[in-house]
Residue, then its C-alpha position, 0 to 999 in steps of 0.5 A: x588733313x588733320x585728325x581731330x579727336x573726338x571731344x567725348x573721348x576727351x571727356x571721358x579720360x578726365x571724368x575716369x581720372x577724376x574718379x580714382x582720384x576721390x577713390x584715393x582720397x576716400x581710402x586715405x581718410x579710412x585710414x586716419x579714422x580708424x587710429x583708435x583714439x588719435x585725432x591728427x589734423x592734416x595741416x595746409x600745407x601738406x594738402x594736396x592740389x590736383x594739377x592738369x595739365x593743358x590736356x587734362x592730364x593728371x599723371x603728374x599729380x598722382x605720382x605726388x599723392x602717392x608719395x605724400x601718403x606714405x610719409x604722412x603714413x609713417x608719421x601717423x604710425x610713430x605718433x600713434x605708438x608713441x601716444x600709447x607708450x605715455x599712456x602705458x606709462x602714465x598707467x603704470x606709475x598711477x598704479x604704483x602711486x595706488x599700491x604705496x596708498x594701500x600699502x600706507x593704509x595698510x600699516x595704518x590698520x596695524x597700529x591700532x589694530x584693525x582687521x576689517x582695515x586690514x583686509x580692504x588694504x590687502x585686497x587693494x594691494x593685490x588688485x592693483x598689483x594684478x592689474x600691473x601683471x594684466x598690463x604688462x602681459x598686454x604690452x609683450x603680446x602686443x595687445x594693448x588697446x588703449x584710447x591715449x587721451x583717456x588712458x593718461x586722464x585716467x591715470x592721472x584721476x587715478x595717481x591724485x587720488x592715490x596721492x590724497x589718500x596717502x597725505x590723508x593717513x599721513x594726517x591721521x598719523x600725525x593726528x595721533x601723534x599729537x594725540x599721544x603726545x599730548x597724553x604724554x604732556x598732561x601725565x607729566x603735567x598730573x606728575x608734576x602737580x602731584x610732585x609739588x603737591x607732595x614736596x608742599x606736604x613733606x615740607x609742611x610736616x617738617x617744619x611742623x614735625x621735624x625742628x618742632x618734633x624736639x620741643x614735644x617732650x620739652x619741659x620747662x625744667x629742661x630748658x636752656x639757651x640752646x633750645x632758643x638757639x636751634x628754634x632761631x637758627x632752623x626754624x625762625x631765621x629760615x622762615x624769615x630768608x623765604x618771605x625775603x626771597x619773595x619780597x624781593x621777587x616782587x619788588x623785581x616782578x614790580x620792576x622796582x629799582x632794588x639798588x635804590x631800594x638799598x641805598x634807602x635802607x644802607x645808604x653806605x653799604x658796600x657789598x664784595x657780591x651784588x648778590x648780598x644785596x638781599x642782606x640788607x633787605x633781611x635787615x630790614x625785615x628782622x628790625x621790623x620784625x623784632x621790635x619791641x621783642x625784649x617786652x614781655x607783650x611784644x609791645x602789643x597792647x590788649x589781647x589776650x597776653x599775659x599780664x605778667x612776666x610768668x614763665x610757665x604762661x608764656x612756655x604753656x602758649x609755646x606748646x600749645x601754638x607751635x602745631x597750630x597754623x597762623x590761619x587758624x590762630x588768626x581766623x579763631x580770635x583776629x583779636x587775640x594778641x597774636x592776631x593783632x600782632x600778625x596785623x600790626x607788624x603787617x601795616x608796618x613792614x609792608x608800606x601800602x605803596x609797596x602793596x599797590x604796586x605788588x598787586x595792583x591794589x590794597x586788598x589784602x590791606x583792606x582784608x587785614x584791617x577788618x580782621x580777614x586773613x588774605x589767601x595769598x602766597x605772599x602773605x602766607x609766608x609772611x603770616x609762617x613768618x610771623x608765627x615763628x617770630x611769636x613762638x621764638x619770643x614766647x620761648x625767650x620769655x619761658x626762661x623766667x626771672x630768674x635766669x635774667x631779663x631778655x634783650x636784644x640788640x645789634x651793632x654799630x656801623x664801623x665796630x671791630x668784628x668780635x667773634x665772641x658777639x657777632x657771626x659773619x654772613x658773608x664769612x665765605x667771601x671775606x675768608x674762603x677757607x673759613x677762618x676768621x683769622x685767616x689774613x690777621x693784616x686786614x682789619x674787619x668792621x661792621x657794615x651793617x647788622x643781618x640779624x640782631x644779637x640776643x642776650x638771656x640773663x647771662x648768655x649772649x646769642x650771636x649777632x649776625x653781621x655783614x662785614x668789610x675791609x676797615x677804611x684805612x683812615x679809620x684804622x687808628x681811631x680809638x673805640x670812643x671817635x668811632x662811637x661818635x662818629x657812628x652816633x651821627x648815622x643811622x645807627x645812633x643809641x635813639x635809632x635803636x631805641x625805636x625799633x625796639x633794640x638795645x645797643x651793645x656796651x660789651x664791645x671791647x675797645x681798640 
């Protein structure tokens, strides 16, 4: 006869497994919530399944939980301690990054100084290097209690803070360097004016004290030919080289074509440096400026010239306007005679297609022919220019009728270089130690005359001449075939005439 359990008894060991059962469960989600700060999510697989067996038997399934809870134990323990390690890190590096910000802001207080500065860096300095000691008293005894995930935003709030405030001094500091540097650069620039200013201020007392200084005590009865000579050389022919540089400054600030611009003037001049382009343009320069000089009114007709050729008149107009500036000679009387000479040679030397492409218009053309005076550069030198050439013609005029008449005159293309009438401009090239004679086998001719040639009764001022290696077909010709050969160019005797020049008859024959 069989014996049948009682069904309760049955009952009653499944309801007492079920029931330690969710005790364990209740205990192991004790555990997980009391991680401070860690938030782990139990993935599905690792959940456990309660297993019965036919009887309800559930020893099978507890051995397996058992199991399964230590291992998610260990896990839970090595990524907790692992969490708190990044955040101890992340602190201490945010830490770090703080301390080099109070630091920068400490040398930033220091120059300039600023003791209020000063101090909040230090205390910053100091506060953060304490909180260092604190953490790490906190990581040997063990005690750290930090939330992960808070501590390491935090730190990083803390580290991007530290790296503004250290890219904020950095821009100061660049700031102030800016600063002084540009301090720097407008002090250079104040002593660069005041430099220019200065060397504008001794230039002007030298040419009006220094060359001029010799004529002061100058009297009539002591003058000679030399004194024509040094006012020429230091003083006329320097004045008329620098309105010649800024004439062809312009003309390349104009982007003129200045070979075209030679041929124009020298169309068979040939050069031995590209450079000595600007002798011909000097050339031009003096023809136009020293026309009509061998008359006693500059060809200047009216104003207030004297009416006869006296030499006290014209050497008393010499002391009285070598001191005087050409602005306020002109702006005086623009229609005295040196006013309407400034004009005159004005309009002539520079064309009114020259102006407009130099400036863009003609106002200083304008200004000239209603007796204004234009403020600019380039008329300015040529006005310096101008006046020298006047005082050089008053000068000449000052030696009176006895000591002969004044000419003027230059010399022929293709005519054998003679030291006693000519000087050579480009002397320097030709013979490089500086001796004429130096190559006696080649001989030189004129290419075309610099600076005219000036005759006082008996005494003959240098002309100055460009010179070149004689063409070898014409080496033979006599003086009279060159004559005639250089009457049928630009030099011809009724050329010469009209710029005021006389030609020159002493040039010895081949």
């Amino acid at each position: 006869m069989d014996t049948v359990r009682p069904k309760s008894a049955v009952s009653n060991k499944s309801k007492l497994a079920r029931t330690f059962q969710k005790v364990i469960n209740l205990r192991t989600s004790t555990r997980i919530s009391s991680n401070n700060g860690i938030c782990l999510l139990t993935p599905q697989g690792c959940r456990v399944k309660e297993h019965e067996d036919d009887d309800g038997n559930v020893n099978g399934a507890f051995d397996n939980k058992s199991k399964h809870f230590d291992k998610t134990n260990d896990d839970i323990t090595r990524a907790r301690n692992r969490a708190i390690m990044e955040a101890l890190v992340a602190k201490l590096f945010a830490g770090i990054t703080s301390i080099k910000a109070a630091y920068a802001e400490l040398q930033m207080a220091q120059n300039p100084y600023n003791s209020d500065a000063i101090q909040v860096a230090d205390l910053a300095v100091v506060n953060e290097l304490r909180a260092i000691s604190e953490l790490k008293r906190s990581f040997l005894k063990k005690e750290l209690d930090l939330s992960p995930q808070v501590t390491i935003m935090l730190a990083e709030i803390q580290e991007q803070q530290g790296l503004m405030k250290t890219y904020q001094i950095t821009i100061k500091k660049l700031e102030a360097e800016v600063n002084r540097k540009c301090l720097n650069l407008s002090g250079l620039k104040k002593n660069l004016e005041d430099s220019v200013s200065l060397n504008k201020s001794l230039e002007k007392k030298l040419n009006l004290s220094g060359p001029l200084s010799i004529f002061d005590t100058l009297l009539i009865s002591a003058l000679n030919p030399t004194h024509f000579v040094e006012f020429l050389n230091d003083l006329t022919l320097r004045s008329v080289r620098s309105f010649v540089k800024i004439l062809v400054r312009e003309m390349e600030s104009a982007n003129w074509d200045l070979e075209a611009a030679v041929k124009f003037i020298e169309p068979e001049a040939s050069f031995s440096k590209q450079s000595h382009r600007c002798f011909v343009f000097e050339s031009f320069v003096c023809k136009t400026m020293f026309e009509g000089f061998n008359d006693p009114t500059f060809n200047i007709r009216g104003g207030d010239s004297p009416v006869c050729s006296d030499s006290v008149v014209f050497f008393d107009r010499f002391k009285k306007l070598k001191s005087v500036s050409p602005k306020h000679l002109f702006t005086q009387n623009p229609n005295s005679s040196f006013g309407m000479f400034l004009r005159t040679k004005y309009l002539q030397l520079v064309h009114a297609k020259m102006e407009c492409s130099f400036f863009g218009n003609l106002n200083q053309r304008k200004m000239m022919t209603s007796c204004g005076y234009p403020e600019t550069p380039f008329f300015s030198a040529f006005a310096d220019m101008s006046k020298r050439v006047w005082l050089l013609h008053s000068l000449a005029f000052s030696f009176g009728q006895e000591d002969g008449e004044v000419t003027i005159f230059q010399v022929r293309k293709d005519s054998r270089f003679s030291e006693v009438y000519m000087g050579c401009v480009n002397q320097e090239v030709l013979f490089p130690a500086g001796e004429i004679d130096a190559n006696p086998e080649v001989e030189l001719r004129v290419n075309f005359t610099v600076v005219p040639g000036f005759k006082i009764g008996k005494t003959v001022i240098q002309s100055q001449v460009y010179l070149s290696p004689a063409n070898r077909r014409r080496k033979n010709l006599p003086f009279h075939v060159l004559e005639r050969i250089a009457s049928t160019r630009s030099l011809h005797p009724s050329a010469l005439n009209t710029w005021g020049l006389c030609p020159l008859e002493c040039v010895p024959s081949d």
